[in-house]
C-alpha positions in Angstrom: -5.3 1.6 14.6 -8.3 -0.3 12.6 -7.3 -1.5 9.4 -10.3 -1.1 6.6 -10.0 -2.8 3.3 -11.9 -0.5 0.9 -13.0 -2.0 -2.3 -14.1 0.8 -4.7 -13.7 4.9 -4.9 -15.7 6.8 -2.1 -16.2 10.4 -2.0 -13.1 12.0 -1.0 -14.7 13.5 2.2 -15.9 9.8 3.3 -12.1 9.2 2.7 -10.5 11.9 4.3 -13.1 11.2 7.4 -12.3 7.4 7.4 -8.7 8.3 7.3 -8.8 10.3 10.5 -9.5 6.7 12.0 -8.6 4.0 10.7 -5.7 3.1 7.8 -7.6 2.6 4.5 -6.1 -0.5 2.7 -7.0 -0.1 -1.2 -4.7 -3.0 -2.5 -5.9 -7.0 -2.4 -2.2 -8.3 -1.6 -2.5 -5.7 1.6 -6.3 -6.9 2.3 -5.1 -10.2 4.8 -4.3 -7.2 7.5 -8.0 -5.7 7.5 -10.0 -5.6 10.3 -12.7 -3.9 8.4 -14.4 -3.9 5.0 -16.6 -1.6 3.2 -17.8 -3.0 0.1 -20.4 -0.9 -2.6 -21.0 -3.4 -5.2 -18.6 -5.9 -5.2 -19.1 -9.6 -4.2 -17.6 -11.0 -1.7 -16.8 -14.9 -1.8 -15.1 -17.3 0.4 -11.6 -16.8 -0.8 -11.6 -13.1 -0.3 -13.3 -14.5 3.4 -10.3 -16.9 3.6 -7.8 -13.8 2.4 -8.9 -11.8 5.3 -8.5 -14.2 8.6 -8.5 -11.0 10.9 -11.5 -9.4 9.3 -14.0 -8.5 12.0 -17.0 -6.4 10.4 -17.9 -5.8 6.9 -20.0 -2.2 6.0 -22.1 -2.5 3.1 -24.4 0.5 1.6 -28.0 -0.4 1.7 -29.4 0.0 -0.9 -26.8 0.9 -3.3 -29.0 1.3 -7.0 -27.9 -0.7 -9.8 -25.5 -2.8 -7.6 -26.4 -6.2 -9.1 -28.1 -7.9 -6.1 -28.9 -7.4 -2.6 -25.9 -6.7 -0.2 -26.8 -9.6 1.2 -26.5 -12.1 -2.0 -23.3 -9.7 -2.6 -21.5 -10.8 0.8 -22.7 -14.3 0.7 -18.9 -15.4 1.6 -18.9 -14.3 4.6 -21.9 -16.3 6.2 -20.8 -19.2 9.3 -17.5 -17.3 9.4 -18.7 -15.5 12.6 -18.4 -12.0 11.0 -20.9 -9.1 11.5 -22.8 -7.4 9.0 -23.8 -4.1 8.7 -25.8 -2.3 6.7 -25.4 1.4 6.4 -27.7 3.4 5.4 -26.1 6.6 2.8 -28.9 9.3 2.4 -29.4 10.3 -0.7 -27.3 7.8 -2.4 -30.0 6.9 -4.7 -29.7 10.6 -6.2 -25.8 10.2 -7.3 
């Protein structure tokens, strides 16, 4: 099963759906296991890239409102590592 390091709090459907496929990893001295991460507003840096050698996609919300930069200036760490990014839209995001 897929191993997903989740950074922050998502609504508890999101959760219970992510659940039903991967295991959610909440905890940074479990996040070297993750295959996965979803990231909100958090920046990600070269030594949470170098904590996560197995990491094989990272899912950021575009655009996430008052997030303090881009997703893409937040996941600068990530860049010549030879993981993907993806941007996922979240309708109606902007509204919560």
């Amino acid at each position: 099963m897929m191993k997903v390091f989740l950074c922050e709090t998502i609504h508890p459907e999101a959760y219970r759906l992510l659940s039903e496929h991967a295991e959610i990893i909440s905890t940074r001295d479990r996040m070297g296991e993750a295959d996965a991460l979803i990231s909100r507003v958090i920046t990600v840096g070269a030594a949470e890239m170098d904590a996560m050698p197995e990491l094989k996609v990272i899912a950021v919300p575009v655009p996430y409102p008052g997030a303090g930069g881009s997703p893409r200036q937040r996941m600068r760490g990530f860049r010549g590592r030879g993981v993907p990014e993806r941007g996922c839209g979240v309708p109606g995001a902007a509204a919560e």
